[in-house]
C-alpha positions as CSV (number, residue, x, y, z in Angstrom):
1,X,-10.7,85.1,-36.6
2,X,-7.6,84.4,-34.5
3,X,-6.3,80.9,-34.5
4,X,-3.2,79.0,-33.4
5,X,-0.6,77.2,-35.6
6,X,0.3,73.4,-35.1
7,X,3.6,74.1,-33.6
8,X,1.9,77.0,-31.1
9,X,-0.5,75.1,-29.6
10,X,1.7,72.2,-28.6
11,X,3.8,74.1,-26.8
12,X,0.9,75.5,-24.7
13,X,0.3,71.8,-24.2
14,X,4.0,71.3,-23.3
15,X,3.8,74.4,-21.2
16,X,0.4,73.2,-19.8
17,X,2.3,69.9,-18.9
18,X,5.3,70.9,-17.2
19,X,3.6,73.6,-14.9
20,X,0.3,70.6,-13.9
21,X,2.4,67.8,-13.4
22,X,6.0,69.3,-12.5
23,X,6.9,66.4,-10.3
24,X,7.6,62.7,-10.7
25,X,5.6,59.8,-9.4
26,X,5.7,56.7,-8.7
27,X,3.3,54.6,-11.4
28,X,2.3,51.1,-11.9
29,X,1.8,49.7,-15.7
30,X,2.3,45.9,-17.5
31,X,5.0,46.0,-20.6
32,X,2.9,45.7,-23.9
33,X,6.1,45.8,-25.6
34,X,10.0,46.6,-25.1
35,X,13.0,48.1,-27.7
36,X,16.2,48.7,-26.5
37,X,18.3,50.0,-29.4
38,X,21.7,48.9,-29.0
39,X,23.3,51.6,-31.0
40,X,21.8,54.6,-29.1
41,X,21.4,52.3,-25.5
42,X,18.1,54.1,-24.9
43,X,14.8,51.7,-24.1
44,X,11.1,52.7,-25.9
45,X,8.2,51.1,-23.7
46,X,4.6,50.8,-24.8
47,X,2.9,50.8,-21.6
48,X,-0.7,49.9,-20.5
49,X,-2.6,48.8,-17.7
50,X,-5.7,46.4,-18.5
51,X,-9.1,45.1,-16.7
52,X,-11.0,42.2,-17.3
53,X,-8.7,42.1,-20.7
54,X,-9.8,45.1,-21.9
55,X,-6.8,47.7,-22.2
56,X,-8.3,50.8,-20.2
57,X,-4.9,53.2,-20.8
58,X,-2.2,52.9,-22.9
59,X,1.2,55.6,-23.0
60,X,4.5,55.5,-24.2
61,X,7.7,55.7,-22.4
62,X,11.8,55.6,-22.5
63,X,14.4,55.0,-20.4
64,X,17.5,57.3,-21.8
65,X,20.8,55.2,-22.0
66,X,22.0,56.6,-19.0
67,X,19.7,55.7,-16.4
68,X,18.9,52.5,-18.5
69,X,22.3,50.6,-17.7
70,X,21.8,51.1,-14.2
71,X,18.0,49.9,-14.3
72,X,18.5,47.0,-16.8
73,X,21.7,45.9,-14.0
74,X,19.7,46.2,-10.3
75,X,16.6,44.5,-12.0
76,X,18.6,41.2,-13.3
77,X,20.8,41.1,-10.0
78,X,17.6,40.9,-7.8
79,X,15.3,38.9,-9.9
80,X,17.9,37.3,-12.6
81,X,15.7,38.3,-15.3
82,X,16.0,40.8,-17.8
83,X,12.9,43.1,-18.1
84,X,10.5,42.1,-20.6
85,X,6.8,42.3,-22.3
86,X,4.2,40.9,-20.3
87,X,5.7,41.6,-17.1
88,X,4.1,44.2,-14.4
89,X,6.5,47.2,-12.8
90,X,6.2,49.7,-11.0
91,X,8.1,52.8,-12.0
92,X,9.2,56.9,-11.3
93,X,8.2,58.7,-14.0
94,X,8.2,62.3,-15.3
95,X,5.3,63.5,-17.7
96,X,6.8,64.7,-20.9
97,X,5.7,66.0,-24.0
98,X,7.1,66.7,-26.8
99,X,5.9,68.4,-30.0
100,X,6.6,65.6,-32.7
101,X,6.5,62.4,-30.6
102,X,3.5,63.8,-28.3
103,X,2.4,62.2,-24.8
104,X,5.2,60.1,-22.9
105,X,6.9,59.4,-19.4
106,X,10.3,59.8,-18.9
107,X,11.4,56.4,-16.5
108,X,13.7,57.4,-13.6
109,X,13.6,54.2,-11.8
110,X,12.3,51.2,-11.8
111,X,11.6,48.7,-8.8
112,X,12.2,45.3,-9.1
113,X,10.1,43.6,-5.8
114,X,6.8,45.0,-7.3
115,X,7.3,42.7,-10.1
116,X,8.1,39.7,-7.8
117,X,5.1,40.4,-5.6
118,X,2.8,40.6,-8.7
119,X,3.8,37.3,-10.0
120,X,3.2,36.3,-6.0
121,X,-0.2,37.8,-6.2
122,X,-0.7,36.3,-9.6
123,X,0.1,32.5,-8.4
124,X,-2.1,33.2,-5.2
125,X,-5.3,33.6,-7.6
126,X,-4.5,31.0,-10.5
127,X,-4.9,28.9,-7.0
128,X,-7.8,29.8,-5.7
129,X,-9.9,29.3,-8.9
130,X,-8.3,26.3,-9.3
131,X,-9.5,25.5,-5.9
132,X,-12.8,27.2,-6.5
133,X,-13.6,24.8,-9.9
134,X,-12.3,21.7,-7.7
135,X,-9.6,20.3,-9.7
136,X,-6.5,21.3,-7.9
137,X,-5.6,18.1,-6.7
138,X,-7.2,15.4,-9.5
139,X,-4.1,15.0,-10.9
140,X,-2.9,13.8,-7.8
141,X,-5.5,11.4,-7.3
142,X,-4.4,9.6,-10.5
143,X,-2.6,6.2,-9.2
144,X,0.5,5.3,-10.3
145,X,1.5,2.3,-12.0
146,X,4.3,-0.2,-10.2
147,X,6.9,0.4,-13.0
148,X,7.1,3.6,-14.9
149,X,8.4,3.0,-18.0
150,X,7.2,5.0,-21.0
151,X,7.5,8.3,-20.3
152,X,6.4,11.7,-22.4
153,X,9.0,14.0,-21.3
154,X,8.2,18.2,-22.2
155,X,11.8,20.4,-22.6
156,X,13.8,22.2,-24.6
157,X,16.3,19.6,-26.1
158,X,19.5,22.2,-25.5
159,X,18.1,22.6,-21.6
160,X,21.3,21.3,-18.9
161,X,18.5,19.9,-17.2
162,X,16.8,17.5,-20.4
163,X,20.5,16.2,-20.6
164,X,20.8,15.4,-16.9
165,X,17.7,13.8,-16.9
166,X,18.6,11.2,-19.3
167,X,21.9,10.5,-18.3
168,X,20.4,9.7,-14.8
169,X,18.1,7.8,-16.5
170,X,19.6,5.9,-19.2
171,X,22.8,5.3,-16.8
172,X,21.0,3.7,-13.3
173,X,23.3,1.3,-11.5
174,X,20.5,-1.1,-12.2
175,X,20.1,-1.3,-15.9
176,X,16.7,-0.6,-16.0
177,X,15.6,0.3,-19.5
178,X,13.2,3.4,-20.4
179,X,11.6,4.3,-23.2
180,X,11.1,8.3,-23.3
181,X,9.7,10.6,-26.0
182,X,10.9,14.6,-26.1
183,X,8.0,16.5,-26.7
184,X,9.7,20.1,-27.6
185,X,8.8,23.3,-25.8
186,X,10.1,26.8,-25.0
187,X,10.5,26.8,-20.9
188,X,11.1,30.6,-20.8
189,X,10.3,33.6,-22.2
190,X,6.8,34.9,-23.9
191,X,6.4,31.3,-26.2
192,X,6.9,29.2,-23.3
193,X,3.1,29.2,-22.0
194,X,1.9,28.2,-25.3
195,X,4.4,26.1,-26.7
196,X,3.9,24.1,-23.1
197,X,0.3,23.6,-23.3
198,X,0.7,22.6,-27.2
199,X,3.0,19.6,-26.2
200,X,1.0,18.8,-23.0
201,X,-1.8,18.4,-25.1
202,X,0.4,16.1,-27.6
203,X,0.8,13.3,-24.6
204,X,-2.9,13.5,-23.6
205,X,-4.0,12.5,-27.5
206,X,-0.9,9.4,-27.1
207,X,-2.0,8.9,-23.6
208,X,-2.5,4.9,-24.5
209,X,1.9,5.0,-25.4
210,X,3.2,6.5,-22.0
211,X,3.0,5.8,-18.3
212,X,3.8,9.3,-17.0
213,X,4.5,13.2,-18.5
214,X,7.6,15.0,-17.0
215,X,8.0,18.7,-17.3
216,X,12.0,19.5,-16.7
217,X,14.1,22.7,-17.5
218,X,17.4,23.7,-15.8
219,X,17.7,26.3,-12.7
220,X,17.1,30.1,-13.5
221,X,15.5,33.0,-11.9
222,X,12.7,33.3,-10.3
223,X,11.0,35.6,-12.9
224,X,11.7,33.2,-15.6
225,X,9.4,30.9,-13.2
226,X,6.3,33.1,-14.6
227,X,5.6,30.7,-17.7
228,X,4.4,28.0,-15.0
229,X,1.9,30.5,-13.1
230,X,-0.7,30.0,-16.1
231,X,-4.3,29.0,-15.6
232,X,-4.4,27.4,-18.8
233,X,-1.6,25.1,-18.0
234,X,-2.5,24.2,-14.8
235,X,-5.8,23.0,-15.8
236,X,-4.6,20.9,-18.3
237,X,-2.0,19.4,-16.6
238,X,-4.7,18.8,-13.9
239,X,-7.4,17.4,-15.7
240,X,-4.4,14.9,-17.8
241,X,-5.3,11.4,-17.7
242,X,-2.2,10.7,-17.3
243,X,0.2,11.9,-13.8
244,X,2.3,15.0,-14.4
245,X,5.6,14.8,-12.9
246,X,7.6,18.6,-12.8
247,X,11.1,19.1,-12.0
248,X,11.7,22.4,-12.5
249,X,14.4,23.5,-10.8
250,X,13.8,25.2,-7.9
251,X,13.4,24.5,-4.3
252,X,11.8,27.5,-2.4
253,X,9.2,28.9,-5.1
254,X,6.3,26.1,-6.1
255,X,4.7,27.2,-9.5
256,X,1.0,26.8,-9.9
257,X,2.0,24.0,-12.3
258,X,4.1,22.5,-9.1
259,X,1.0,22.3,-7.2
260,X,-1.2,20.7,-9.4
261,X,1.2,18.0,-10.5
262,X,0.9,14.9,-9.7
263,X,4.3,15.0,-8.0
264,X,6.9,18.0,-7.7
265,X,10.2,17.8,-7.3
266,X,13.1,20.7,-7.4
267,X,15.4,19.1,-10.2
268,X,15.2,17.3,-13.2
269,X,18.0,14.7,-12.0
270,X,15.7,13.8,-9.2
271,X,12.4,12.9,-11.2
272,X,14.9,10.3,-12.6
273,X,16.0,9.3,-9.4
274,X,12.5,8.6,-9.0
275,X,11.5,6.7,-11.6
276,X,14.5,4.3,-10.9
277,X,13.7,3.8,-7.4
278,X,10.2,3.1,-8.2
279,X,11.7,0.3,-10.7
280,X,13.9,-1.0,-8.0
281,X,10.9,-1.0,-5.4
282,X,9.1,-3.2,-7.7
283,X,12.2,-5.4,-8.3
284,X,12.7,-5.6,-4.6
285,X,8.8,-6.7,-4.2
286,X,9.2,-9.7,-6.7
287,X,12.4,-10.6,-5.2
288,X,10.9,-10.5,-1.7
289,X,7.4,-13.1,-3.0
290,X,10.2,-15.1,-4.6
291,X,11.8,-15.6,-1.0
292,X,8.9,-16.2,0.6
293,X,8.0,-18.8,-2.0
294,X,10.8,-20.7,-0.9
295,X,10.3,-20.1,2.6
296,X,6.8,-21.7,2.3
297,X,8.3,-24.6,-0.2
298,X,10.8,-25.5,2.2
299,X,8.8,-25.4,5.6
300,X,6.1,-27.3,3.8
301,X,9.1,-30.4,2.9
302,X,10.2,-30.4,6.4
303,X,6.5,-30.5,7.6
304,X,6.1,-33.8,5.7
305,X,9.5,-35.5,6.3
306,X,8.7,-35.0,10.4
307,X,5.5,-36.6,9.4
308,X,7.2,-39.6,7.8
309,X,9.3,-39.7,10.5
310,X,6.8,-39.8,13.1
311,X,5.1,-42.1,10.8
312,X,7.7,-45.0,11.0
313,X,8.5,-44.2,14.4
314,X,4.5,-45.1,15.0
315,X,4.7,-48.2,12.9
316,X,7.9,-49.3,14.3
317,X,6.2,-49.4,17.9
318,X,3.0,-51.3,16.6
319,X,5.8,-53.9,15.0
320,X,7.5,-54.6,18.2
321,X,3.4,-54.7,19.6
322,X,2.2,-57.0,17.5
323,X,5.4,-59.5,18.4
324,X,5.4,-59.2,22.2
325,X,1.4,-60.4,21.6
326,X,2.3,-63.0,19.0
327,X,5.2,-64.8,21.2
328,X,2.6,-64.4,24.8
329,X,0.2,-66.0,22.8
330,X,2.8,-69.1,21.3
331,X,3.8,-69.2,25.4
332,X,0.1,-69.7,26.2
333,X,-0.3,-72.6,23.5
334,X,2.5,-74.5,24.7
335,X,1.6,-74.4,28.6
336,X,-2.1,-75.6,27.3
337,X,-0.6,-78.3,25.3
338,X,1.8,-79.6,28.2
339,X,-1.4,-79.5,30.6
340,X,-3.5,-81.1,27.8
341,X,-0.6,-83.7,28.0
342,X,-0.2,-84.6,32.0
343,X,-3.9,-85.0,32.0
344,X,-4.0,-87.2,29.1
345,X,-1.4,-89.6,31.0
346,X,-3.5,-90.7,33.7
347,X,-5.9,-92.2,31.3
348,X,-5.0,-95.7,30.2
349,X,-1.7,-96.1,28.0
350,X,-3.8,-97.1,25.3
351,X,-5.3,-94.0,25.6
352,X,-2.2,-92.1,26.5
353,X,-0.2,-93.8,23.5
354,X,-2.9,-92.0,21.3
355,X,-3.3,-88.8,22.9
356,X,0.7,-89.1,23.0
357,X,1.0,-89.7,18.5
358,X,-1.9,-86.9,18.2
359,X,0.1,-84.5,20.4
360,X,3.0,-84.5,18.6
361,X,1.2,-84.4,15.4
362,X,-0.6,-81.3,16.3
363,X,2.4,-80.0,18.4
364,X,4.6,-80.2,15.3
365,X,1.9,-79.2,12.8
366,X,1.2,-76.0,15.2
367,X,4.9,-75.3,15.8
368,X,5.5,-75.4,11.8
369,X,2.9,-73.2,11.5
370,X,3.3,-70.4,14.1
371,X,6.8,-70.7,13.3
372,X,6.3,-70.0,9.3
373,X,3.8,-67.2,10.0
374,X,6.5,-66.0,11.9
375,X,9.0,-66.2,9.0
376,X,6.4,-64.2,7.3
377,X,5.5,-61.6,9.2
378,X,8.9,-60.6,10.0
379,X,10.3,-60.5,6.4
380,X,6.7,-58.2,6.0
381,X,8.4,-56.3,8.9
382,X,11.8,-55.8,7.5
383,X,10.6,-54.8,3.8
384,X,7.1,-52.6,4.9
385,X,8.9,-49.6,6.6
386,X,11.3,-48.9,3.8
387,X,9.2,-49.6,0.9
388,X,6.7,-46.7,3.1
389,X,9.7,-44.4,3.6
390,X,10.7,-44.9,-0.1
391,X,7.5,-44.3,-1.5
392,X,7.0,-40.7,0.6
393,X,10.4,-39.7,-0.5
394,X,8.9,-40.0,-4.2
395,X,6.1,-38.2,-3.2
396,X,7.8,-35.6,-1.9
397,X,11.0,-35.2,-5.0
398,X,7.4,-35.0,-7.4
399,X,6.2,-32.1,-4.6
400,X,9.9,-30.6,-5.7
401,X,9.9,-30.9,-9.1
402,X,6.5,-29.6,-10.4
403,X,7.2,-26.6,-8.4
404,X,10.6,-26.1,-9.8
405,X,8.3,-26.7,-12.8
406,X,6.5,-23.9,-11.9
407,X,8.7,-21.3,-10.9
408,X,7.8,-18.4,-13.6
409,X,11.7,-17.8,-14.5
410,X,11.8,-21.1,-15.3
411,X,8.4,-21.6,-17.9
412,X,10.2,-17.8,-19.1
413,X,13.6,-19.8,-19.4
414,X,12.2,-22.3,-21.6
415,X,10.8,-20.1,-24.4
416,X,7.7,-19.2,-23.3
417,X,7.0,-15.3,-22.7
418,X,4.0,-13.1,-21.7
419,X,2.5,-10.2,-23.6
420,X,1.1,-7.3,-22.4
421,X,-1.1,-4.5,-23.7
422,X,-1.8,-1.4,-21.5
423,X,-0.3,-3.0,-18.7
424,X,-2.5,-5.6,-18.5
425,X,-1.8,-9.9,-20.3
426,X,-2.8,-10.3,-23.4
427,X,-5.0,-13.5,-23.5
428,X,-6.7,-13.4,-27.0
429,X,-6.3,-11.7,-30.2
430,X,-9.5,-9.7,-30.1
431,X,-7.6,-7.4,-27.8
432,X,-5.8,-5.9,-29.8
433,X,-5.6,-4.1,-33.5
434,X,-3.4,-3.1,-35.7
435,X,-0.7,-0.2,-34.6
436,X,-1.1,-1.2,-30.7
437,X,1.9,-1.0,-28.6
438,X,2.9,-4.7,-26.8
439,X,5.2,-5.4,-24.6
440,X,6.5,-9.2,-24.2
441,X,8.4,-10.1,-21.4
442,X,10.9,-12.6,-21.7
443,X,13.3,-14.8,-18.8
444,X,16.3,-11.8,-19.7
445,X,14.3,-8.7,-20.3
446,X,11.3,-7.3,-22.1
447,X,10.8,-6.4,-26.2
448,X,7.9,-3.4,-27.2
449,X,6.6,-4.4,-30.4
450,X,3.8,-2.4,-33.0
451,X,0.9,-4.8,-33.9
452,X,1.0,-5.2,-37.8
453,X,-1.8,-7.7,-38.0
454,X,-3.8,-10.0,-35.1
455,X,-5.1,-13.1,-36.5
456,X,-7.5,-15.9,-34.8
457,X,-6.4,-19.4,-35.0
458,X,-9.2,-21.4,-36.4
459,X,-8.2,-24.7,-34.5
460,X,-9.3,-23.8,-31.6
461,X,-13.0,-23.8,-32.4
């Protein structure tokens, strides 16, 4: 019986190798896992390639120290990331085998833009299912509120760009005040998918406590960009209830979690920019209905004290009127009485004598009269238009004063406030329970208080 030992047969396998596959090639594979030892400098790879998330090969391979320096250094200058698990390549490899550590490839080289087009390619699909289960833009839909104050932020606390955020924030030339909660995440590296969707889905179960969710991290590489291009992520943060702001950090690539946000914007410093603007819009609106308040108020006084004017203007021509008519009418009663009084004289003087004694008895009585009526109606004359004029200047001082009276600063100035729960005034106590979040707003600013107890007063039934 003839047989082989062990050691015999795998060098015919080695010698097999080395004469079938004498040359290298060119090979694509993802990382499964990476170990560079940094005594020795060489780099082990476990290497497969997968479908449908089944693995369907799997080999080993190393990159000896030598050529490893030089392939670790051209990958980080063109993509600023240092080669990792998870991350497809494309690489020239030699078939080796040796007789204790068995199958492997030997990498030569190793080329960077294959990764960068597979995370291309990768982004390109995440989209079009997103697309495809139409939900790509309902976070966008979502409509903001006026003032964006409570805000879920997701970061690493050490990130440059968490810190620039809330300096930006905290320091506005306004003195607006926030109130933001750090939800903690990885925003690199293998953790950074998961520990991003755990903290997204920490806002979405405190929805009722924020306003908005903002995703920040610093500026990096593109590669490091890979955490953002994952389904799962960007369906949450497209199905959130509440709007996803992201901020990044870069300009030219959009993440699929860029596109499905509710806004995007390249640094961290400018989602705070925004959120102070947005503030400052709704200032300027108030400040804009206050002035045209006073616009109205003071058109609406001038409107009534031209009417006044033109009312005593009016009255002051019926005045002079009513005198011409009075005096025509005195002229007419004395020519009648001095015609009444030649006729009367060619009568007898008996007659005359009488006519003469009743004359100047009426004459006088008539003159006293007139003359007193007169009296009257010009002291009526002299006292009327003022005592009109003054009592439409009080009307209008009262027209003043219960809308100074009404001016919500001023109910706010003295000691009143208004509450609000989820944006919206709190009118009864049935509103709310126990734990809610409230918000009063005062004449100088607002205070967020936690319900400890609501209870009905029973004088009001």
């Amino acid at each position: 019986m003839n047989y082989l030992t062990l050691s015999e047969l795998s060098c015919l396998i080695k010698a097999t190798i080395q004469s079938s596959l004498p040359d290298e090639y060119w090979v694509t594979a993802e990382i499964a896992q990476i170990n560079s030892h940094y005594s020795s400098g060489h780099c082990y790879l476990d290497l497969v390639e997968k479908k449908d998330d089944t693995t369907t090969a799997r080999i080993k391979a190393t990159i000896w120290a030598g050529s490893f320096r030089q392939i670790r250094s051209d990958f980080r200058t063109l993509t600023g990331q240092d080669i990792q698990a998870g991350m497809k390549i494309l690489m020239l490899a030699r078939v080796t085998y040796h007789e204790v550590h068995g199958l492997s490839l030997n990498v030569r080289e190793i080329d960077p833009r294959y990764t960068l087009g597979e995370m291309a390619l990768k982004r390109r699909q995440i989209i079009e299912q997103l697309t495809k289960d139409g939900i790509i833009d309902k976070n966008r839909q979502l409509a903001l509120p006026p003032v964006i104050q409570r805000i879920a932020v997701i970061s690493s606390v050490t990130a440059a760009g968490y810190g620039d955020f809330l300096s930006r924030l905290n320091n506005n030339p306004y003195g607006y005040k926030f109130m933001h909660r750090l939800f903690q995440a990885y925003m690199q590296g293998e953790k950074a998918e998961e520990s991003m969707l755990r903290a997204l889905k920490k806002c979405i179960k405190l929805q009722e406590y924020f306003d908005a969710v903002v995703v920040i991290r610093g500026g990096g590489s593109t590669v490091d960009l890979h955490s953002f291009d994952s389904y799962l992520l960007a369906k949450t943060i497209a199905l959130s209830p509440l709007p996803v702001f992201t901020g990044i950090g870069h300009e030219r690539d959009e993440t699929v979690a860029d596109r499905v946000a509710n806004m995007r914007f390249v640094t961290p410093t400018a989602v705070a920019e925004f959120l102070v603007s947005k503030a400052k819009k709704f200032e300027d609106s108030i400040d804009d209905l206050k002035h045209r308040l006073m616009i109205r108020t003071i058109t609406l006084l001038e409107r009534e004290k031209h009417y006044l004017k033109n009312l005593a203007g009016s009255f002051s021509g019926h005045t002079r009127d009513y005198l011409k008519a009075a005096f025509t009418e005195l002229k007419d009663n004395i020519y009648m009485l001095q015609t009444h009084a030649l006729a009367t004289l060619r009568d007898p003087s008996i007659i005359l004598a009488a006519y003469e004694s009743r004359l100047k008895n009426v004459s006088e009585g008539l003159l006293r009269s007139n003359y007193q009526k007169l009296k009257d109606f010009r002291k009526i004359l002299e006292v009327h238009p003022g005592y009109m004029l003054s009592l439409q200047l009080r009307k209008l001082e009262n027209f003043e004063t219960k809308i100074d009276l009404l001016d919500p600063y001023n109910i706010l100035k003295r000691g009143y406030s208004i509450t609000y729960y989820s944006g919206k005034i709190l009118k009864d106590t049935g509103s709310v329970k126990k734990d809610d979040i409230i918000s009063t707003r005062l004449y100088n600013g607002s205070i967020t208080s936690v319900v400890e107890s609501a209870e009905e007063d029973k004088k009001g039934e």
